[in-house]
N, C-alpha and C positions, 0 to 999 in steps of 0.2 A: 775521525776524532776519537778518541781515548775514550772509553766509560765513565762516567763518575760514578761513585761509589761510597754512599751519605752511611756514613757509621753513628748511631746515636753516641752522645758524651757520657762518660762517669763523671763523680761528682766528688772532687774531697771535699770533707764534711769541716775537715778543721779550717779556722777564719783563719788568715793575718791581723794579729792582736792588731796593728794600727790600723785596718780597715774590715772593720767586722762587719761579716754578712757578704765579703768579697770572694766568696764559692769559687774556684777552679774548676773550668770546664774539661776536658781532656779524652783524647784515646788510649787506646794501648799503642806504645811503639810500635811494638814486632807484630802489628795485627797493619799500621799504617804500611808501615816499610815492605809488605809481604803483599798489598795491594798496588803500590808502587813498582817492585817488580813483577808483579804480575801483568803489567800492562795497564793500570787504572789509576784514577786519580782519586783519592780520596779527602774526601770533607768531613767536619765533626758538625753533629746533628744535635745542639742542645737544648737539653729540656728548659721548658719555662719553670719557675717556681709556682705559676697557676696553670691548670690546662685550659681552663678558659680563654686565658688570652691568645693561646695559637691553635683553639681547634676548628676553627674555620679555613687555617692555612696549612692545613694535613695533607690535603690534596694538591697543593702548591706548593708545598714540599717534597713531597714523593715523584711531582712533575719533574721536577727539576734534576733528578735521579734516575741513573739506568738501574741501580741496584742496590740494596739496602743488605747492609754488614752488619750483624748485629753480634757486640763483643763480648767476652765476660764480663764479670761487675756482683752487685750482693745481689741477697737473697731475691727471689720475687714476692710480693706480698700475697701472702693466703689468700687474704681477703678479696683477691679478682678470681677464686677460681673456689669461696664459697665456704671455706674453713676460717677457726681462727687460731693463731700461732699461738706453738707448743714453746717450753724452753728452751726445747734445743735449737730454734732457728737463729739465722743471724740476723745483722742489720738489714733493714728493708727500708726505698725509698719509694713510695707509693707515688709519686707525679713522675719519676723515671716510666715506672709500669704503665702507668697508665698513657704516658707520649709513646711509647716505643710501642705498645697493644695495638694505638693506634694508626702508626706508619706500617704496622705490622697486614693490622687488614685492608689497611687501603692498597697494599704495594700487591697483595693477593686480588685484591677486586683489579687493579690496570693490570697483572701480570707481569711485573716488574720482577725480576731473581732474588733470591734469598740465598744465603750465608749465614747461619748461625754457632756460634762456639760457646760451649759452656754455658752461661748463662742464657746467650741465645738460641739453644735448643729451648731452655724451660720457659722461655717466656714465650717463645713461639707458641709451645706446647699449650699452655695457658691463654695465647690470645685465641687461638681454634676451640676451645671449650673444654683442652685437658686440665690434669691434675696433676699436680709434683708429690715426689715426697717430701715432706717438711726436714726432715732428716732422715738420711738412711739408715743409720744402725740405731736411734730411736722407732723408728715405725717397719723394717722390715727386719725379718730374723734371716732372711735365708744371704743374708750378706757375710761373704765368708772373705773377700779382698781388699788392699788398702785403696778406696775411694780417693783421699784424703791423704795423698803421697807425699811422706816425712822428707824424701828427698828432693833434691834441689831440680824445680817447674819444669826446667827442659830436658831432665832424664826419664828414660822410657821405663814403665813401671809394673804394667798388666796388658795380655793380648785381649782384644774385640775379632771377635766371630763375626764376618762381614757377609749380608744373606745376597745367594746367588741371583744373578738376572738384576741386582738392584745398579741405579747409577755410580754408588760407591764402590760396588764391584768392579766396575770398567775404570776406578781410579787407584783403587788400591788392591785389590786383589780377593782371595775369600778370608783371608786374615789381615788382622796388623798392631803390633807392637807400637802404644801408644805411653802417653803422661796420664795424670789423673790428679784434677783439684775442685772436687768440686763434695758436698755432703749433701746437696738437693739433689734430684733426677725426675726424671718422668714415673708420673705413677700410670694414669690411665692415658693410654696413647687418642689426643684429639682425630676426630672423624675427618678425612681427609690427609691423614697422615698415614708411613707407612713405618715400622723398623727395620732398621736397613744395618743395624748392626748391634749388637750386644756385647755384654762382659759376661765373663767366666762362672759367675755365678747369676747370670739371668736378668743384668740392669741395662736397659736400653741407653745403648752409647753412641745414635745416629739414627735421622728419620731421612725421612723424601718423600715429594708429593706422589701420590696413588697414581697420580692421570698425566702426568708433565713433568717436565725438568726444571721448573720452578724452585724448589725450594729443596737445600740440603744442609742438615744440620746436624753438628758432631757434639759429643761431652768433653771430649777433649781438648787440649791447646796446640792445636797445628801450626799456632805462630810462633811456638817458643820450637818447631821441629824444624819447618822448611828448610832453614840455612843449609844443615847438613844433611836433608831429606828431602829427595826429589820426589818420591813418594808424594807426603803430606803436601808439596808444593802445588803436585795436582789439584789439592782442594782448592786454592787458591784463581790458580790459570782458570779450568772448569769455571768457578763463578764467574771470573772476569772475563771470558768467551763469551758465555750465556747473557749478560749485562750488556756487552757490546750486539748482541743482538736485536737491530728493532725491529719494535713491535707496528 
């Protein structure tokens, strides 16, 4: 049988004036379609508007899952990782955080694979006991490239320095010309995490677990690359291999 492969939902925030309060749940296309060929099946994982009412069935969620996707989407809130936002941040949906924190350590306690992009580096990073930055050219100075790439998501923008012996190394090489949309990043790397890749000026663009092949996460968007990159495709295959492996 095929993997499944439970990607938590985004959320648009805007109603249909005739039914207000009717939230759109949703993934990313090119992040489903790119699981799809990869060999998996994927399913959208939606938040409750309370976590109360599903965090007794986290565990009954993640059961049901070989491996957890975790997609872009907005900011993560400060406030799980102990600061409180600056101006510069963006929109943040704190019951997102706090579901996806939670699928996040449960699928680490069964040892179920990880996939994070963008967004799901930093909330990863955040649910292990890291810190982001709120904004990068707000809070760090030694930022000298465009983060926050004016051109259009799927063109390639700044190289990542990919570190030797790491599992990203055996997918991509010790470099790789990637996109770039994102103004948070990893500030302190969580205990159990390793950096498995950087940007040009020193911003951690990919972790992986220390001890196992559990968990690999990029800043990047390898969905908007696959089509015409066999490369970036690897990230995809790789998780869906490791997902199909039971436990």
């Amino acid at each position: 049988m095929k993997p499944i492969i439970g990607m938590p939902s985004d959320q648009l925030i805007e109603t249909n004036p005739r039914m207000p309060g009717d939230y759109l749940a949703y993934a990313p296309h090119d992040v489903k379609e790119a699981i799809y060929a990869a060999g998996g099946i994927p399913i959208i994982l939606p938040f409750p508007e309370k976590f109360d009412d599903v965090e007794d069935s986290i565990q009954d969620i993640v059961a049901m899952i070989d491996g957890l996707m975790l997609p872009g989407g907005p900011d993560v809130d400060p406030l799980f990782y102990g600061e409180e936002p600056i101006p510069e941040i963006g929109m943040t949906i704190g019951m997102e955080d706090k579901f996806e924190i939670a699928l996040i350590k449960e699928a680490i306690r069964v040892g179920k694979p990880i996939l994070g992009i963008c967004r799901g580096i930093q909330v990863l990073n955040v649910a292990l006991g890291g810190t982001l930055y709120q904004d990068l050219k707000a809070q760090n100075p030694n930022v000298k490239i465009q983060h926050a790439q004016a051109t259009l998501g799927h063109f390639k923008t700044h190289h990542v320095k990919i570190e030797d012996n790491s599992r990203l190394s055996s997918l991509l090489g010790d470099n790789s010309l990637v996109n770039s949309r994102h103004h948070q990043a990893i500030k302190q790397v969580a205990e159990g995490l390793t950096v498995a890749a950087i940007s040009p000026d020193g911003i951690v663009e990919a972790v992986e677990s220390e001890n196992s092949n559990q968990i690999l996460a990029v800043q990047w968007h390898p969905e908007n690359l696959w089509q015409n990159d066999k490369e970036q495709f690897k990230l995809f295959t790789d998780f869906v291999e490791r997902s199909a492996i039971k436990k």
